[in-house]
C-alpha positions as CSV (number, residue, x, y, z in Angstrom):
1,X,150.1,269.2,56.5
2,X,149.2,265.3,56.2
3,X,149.1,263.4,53.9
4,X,145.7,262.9,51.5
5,X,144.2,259.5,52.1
6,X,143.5,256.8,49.5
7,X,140.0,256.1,47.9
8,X,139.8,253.4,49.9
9,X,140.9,254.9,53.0
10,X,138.7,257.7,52.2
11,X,135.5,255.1,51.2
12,X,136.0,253.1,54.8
13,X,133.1,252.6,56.7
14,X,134.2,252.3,60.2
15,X,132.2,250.6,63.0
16,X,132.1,249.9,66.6
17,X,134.0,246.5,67.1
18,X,132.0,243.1,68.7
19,X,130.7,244.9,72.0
20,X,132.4,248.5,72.0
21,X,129.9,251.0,72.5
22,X,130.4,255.0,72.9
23,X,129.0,256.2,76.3
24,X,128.5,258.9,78.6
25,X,129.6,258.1,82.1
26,X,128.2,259.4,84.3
27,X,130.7,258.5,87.1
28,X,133.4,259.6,85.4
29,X,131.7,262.9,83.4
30,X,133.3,261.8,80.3
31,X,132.4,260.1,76.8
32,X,133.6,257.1,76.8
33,X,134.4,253.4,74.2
34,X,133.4,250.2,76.5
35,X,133.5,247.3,75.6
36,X,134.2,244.0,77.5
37,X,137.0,244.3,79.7
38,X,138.2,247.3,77.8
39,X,137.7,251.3,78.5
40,X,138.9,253.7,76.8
41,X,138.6,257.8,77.5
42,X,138.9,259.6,74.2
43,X,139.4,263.2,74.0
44,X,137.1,265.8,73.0
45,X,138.2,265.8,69.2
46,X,137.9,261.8,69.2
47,X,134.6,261.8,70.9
48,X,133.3,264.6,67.9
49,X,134.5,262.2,65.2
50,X,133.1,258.9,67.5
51,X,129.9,260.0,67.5
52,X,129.3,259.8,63.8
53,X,130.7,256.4,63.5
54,X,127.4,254.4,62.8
55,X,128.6,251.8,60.4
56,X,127.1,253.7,57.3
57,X,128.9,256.9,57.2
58,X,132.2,256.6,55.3
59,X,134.9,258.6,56.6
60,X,135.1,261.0,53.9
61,X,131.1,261.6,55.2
62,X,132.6,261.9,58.8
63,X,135.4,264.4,57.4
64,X,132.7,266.1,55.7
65,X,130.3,266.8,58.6
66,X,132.9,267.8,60.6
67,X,134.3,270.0,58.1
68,X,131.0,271.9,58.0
69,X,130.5,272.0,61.5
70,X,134.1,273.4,62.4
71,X,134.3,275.1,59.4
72,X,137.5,273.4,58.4
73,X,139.1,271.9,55.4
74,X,137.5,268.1,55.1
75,X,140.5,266.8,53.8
76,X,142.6,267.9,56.6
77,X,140.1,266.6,58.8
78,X,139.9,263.3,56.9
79,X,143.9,262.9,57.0
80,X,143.5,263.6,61.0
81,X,141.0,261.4,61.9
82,X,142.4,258.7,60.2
83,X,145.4,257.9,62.5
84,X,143.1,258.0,65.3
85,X,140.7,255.5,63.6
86,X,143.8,252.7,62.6
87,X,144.6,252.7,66.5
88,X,141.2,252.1,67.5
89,X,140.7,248.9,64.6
90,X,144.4,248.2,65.9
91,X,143.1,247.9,69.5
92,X,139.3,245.9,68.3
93,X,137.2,249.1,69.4
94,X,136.8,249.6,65.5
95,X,136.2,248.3,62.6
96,X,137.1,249.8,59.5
């Protein structure tokens, strides 16, 4: 099982970086992050958690949606997502 995250992992409020934006394409029949000169295909868990990110929702909120909606342990959620959200800051299509 993963790890439990910090309070201040847990109290980050992640963000779409300078001119990332999550999208349906059409073309392509798939959510996706665009930004300039950068695309990037998440898959279907990513785009659930993507979604939410709206720059006032912590991701303890995020887990905690998600948690309802899946019916899941939050915490387990929260320690999943967050890998995926420290690749996305690491690669500017988030802020957290």
């Amino acid at each position: 099982m993963p790890s439990a995250l910090s309070e201040a992992e847990s109290a980050a409020v992640p963000r779409f970086g300078a001119g990332m934006k999550l999208r349906f394409d059409q073309v392509r029949d798939a959510w996706v992050v665009l930004g300039p000169e950068r695309l990037f295909l998440p898959d279907e868990h990513a785009v659930e958690v993507l979604k939410l990110v709206d720059g006032t929702r912590s991701v303890a909120a995020i887990a905690a949606t998600l948690a309802e909606k899946f019916a899941a342990p939050a915490a387990a959620i929260e320690a999943d997502i967050w890998p995926m959200l420290q690749d996305l800051s690491a690669r500017g299509a988030v802020r957290l």
